[in-house]
Backbone as ProteinMPNN parsed JSONL, in Angstrom:
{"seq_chain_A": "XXXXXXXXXXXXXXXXXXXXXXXXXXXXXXXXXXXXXXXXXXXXXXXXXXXXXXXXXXXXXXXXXXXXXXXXXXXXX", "coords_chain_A": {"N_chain_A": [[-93.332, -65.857, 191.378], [-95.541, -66.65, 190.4], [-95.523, -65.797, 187.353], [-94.033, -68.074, 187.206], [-95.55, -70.419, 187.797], [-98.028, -69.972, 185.941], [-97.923, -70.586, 183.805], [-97.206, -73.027, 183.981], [-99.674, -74.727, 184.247], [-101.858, -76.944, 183.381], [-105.042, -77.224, 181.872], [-106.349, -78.892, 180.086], [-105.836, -81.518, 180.876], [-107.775, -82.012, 182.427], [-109.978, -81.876, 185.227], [-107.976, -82.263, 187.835], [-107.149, -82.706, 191.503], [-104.586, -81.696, 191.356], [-104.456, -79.892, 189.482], [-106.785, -78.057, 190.652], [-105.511, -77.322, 192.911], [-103.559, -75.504, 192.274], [-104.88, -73.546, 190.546], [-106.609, -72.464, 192.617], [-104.246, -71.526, 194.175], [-103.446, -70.119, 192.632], [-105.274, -67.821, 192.328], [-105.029, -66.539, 194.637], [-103.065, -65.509, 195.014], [-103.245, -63.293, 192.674], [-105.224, -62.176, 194.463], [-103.399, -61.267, 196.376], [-101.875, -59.74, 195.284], [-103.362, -57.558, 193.964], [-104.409, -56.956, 196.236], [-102.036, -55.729, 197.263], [-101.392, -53.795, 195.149], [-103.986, -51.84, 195.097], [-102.869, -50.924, 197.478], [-100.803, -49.314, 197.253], [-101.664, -47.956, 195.395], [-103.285, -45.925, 196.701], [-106.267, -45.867, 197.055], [-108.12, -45.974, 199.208], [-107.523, -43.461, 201.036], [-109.718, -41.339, 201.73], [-110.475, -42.939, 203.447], [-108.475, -43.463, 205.339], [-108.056, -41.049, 206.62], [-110.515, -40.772, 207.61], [-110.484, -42.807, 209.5], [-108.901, -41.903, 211.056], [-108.983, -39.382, 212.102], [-111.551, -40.564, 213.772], [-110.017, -42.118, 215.747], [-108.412, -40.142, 216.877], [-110.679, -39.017, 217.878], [-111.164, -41.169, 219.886], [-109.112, -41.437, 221.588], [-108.744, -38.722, 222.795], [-111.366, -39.089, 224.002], [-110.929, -40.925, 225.736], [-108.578, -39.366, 227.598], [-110.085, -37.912, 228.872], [-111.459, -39.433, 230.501], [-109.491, -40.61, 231.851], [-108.465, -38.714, 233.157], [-110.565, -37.518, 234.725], [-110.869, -40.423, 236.567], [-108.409, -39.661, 237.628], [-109.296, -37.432, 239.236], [-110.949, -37.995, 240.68], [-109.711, -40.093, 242.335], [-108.014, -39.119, 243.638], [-109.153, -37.153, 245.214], [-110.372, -39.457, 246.758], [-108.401, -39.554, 248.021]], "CA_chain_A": [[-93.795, -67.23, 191.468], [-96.545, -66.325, 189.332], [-95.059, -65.825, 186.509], [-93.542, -69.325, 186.929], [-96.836, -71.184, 187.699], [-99.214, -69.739, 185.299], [-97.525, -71.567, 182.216], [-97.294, -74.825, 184.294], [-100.973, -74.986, 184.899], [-102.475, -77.535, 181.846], [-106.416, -77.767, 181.909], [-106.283, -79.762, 179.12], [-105.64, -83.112, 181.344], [-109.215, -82.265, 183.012], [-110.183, -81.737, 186.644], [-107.784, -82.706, 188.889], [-107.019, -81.91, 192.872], [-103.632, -80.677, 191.101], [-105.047, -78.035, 188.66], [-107.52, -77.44, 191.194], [-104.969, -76.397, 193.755], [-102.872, -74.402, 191.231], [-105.815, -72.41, 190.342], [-106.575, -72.011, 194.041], [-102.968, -71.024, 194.453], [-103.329, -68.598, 191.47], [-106.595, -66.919, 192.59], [-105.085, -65.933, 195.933], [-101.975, -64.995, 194.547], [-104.253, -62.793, 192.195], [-105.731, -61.529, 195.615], [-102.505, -60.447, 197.357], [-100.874, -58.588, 194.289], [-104.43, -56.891, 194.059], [-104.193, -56.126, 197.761], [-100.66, -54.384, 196.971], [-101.894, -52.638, 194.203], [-104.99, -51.305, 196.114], [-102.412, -49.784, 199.073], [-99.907, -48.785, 196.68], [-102.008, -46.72, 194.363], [-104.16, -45.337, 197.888], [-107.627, -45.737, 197.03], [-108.469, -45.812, 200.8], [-106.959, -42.12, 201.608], [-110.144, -40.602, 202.552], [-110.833, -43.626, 204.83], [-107.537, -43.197, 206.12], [-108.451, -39.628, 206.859], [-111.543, -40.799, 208.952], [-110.288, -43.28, 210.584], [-107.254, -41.134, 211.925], [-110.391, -38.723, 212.952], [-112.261, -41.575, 215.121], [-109.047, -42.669, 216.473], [-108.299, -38.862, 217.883], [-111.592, -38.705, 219.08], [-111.26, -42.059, 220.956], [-107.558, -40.841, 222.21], [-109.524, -37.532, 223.7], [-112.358, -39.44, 225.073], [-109.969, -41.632, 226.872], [-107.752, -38.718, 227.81], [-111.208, -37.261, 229.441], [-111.679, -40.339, 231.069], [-108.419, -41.021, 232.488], [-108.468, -37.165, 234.203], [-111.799, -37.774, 236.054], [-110.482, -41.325, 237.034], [-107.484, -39.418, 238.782], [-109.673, -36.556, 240.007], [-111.819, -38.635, 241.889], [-108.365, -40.99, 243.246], [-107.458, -37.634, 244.717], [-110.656, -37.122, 246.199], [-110.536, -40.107, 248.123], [-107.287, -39.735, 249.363]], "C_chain_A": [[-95.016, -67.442, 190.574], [-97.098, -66.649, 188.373], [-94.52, -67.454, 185.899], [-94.563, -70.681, 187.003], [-97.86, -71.423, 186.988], [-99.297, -70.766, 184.214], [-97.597, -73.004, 182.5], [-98.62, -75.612, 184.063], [-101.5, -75.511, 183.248], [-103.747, -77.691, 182.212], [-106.672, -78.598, 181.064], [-106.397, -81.199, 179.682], [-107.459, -83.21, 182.213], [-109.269, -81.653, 184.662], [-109.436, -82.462, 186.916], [-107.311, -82.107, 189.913], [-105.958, -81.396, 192.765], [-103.935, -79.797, 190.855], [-105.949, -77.724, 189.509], [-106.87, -76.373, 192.197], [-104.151, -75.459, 193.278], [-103.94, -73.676, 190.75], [-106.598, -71.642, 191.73], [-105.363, -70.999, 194.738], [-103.335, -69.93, 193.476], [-104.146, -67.238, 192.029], [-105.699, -66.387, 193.572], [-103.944, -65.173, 195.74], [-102.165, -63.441, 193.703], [-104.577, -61.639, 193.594], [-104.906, -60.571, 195.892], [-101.878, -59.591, 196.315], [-102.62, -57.394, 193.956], [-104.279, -55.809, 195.061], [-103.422, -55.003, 197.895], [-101.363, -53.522, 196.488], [-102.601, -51.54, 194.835], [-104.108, -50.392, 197.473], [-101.477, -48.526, 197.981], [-100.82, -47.275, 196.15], [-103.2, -45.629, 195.456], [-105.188, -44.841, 197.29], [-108.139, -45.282, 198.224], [-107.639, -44.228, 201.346], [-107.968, -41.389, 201.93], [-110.489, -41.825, 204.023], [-109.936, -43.787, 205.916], [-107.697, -41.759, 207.221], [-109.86, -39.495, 208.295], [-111.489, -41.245, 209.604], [-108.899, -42.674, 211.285], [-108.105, -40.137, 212.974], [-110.877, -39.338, 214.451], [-111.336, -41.979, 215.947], [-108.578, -41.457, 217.339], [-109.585, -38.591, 218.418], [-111.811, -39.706, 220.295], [-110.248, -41.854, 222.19], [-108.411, -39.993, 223.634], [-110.44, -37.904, 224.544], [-112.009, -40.42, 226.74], [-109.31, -40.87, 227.763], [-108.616, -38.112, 229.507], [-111.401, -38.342, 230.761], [-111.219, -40.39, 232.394], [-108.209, -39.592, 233.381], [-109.343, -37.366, 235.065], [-111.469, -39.041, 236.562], [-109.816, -40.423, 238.089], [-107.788, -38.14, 239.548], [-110.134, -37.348, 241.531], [-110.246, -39.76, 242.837], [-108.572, -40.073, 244.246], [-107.975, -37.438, 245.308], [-110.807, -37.619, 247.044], [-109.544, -40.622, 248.454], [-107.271, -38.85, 250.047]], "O_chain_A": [[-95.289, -68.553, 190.119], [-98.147, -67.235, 188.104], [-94.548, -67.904, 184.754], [-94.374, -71.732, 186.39], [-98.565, -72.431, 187.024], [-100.214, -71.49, 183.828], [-97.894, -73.924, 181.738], [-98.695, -76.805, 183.77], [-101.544, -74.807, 182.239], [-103.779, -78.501, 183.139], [-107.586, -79.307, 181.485], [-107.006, -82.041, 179.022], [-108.099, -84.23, 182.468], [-108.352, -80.928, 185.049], [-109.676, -83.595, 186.5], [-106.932, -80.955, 189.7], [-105.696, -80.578, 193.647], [-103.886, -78.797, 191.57], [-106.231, -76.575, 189.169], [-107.223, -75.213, 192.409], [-104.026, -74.459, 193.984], [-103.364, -72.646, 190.399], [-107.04, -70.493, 191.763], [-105.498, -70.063, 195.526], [-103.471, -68.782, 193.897], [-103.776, -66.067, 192.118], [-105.506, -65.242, 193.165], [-103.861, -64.11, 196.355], [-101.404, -62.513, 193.978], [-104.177, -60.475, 193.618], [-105.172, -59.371, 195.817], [-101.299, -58.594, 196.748], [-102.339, -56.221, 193.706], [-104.125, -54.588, 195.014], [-103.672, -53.876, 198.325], [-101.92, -52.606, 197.094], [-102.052, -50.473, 195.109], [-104.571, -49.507, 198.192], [-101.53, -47.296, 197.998], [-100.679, -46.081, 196.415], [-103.832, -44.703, 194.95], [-105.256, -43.658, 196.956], [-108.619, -44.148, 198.259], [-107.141, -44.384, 202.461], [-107.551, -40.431, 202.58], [-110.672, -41.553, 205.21], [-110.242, -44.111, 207.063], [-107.421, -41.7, 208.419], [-110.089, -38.757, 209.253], [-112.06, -40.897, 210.638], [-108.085, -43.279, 211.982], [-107.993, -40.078, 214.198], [-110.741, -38.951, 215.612], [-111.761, -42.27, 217.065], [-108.341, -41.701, 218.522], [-109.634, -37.915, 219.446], [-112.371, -39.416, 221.352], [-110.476, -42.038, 223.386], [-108.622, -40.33, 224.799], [-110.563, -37.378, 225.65], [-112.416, -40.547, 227.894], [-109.247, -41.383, 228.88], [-108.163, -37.952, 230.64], [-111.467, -37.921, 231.916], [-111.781, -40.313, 233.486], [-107.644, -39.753, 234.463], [-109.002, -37.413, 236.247], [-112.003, -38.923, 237.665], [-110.316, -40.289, 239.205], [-106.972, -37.668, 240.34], [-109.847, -37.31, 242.728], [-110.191, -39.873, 244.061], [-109.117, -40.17, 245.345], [-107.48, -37.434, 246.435], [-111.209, -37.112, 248.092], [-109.418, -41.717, 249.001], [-106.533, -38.844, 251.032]]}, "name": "protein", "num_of_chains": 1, "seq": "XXXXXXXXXXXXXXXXXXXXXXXXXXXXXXXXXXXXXXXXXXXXXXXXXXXXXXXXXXXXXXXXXXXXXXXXXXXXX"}
């Protein structure tokens, strides 16, 4: 869609709330093929790496949790 918009887009006629929103549209368009790019080519792989970390230590702390929860049940049955 891009590809098919870019060429449409005339600045030549001046400011208007058309070319404004076709360059609005472009930019974001811009954004999300960025975005791809950015997963695709995994920049973020050590942050993947830490947050997989914090997420097993939250797991475990929960795990910890959820045992002394059902100690103490037991307790006071």
């Amino acid at each position: 869609m891009l590809l098919y918009a870019l060429p449409q887009l005339s600045l030549s006629q001046g400011l208007s709330w058309a070319n404004a929103f076709g360059a609005v549209w472009c930019l974001f368009a811009f954004l999300v093929i960025a975005a791809h790019l950015h997963f695709i080519i995994g920049v973020d792989e050590e942050k993947a790496k830490r947050l997989d970390e914090v997420r097993k230590a939250k797991l475990s702390h929960w795990q910890m949790k959820w045992e002394e929860e059902d100690r103490a049940a037991q307790r006071s049955l």
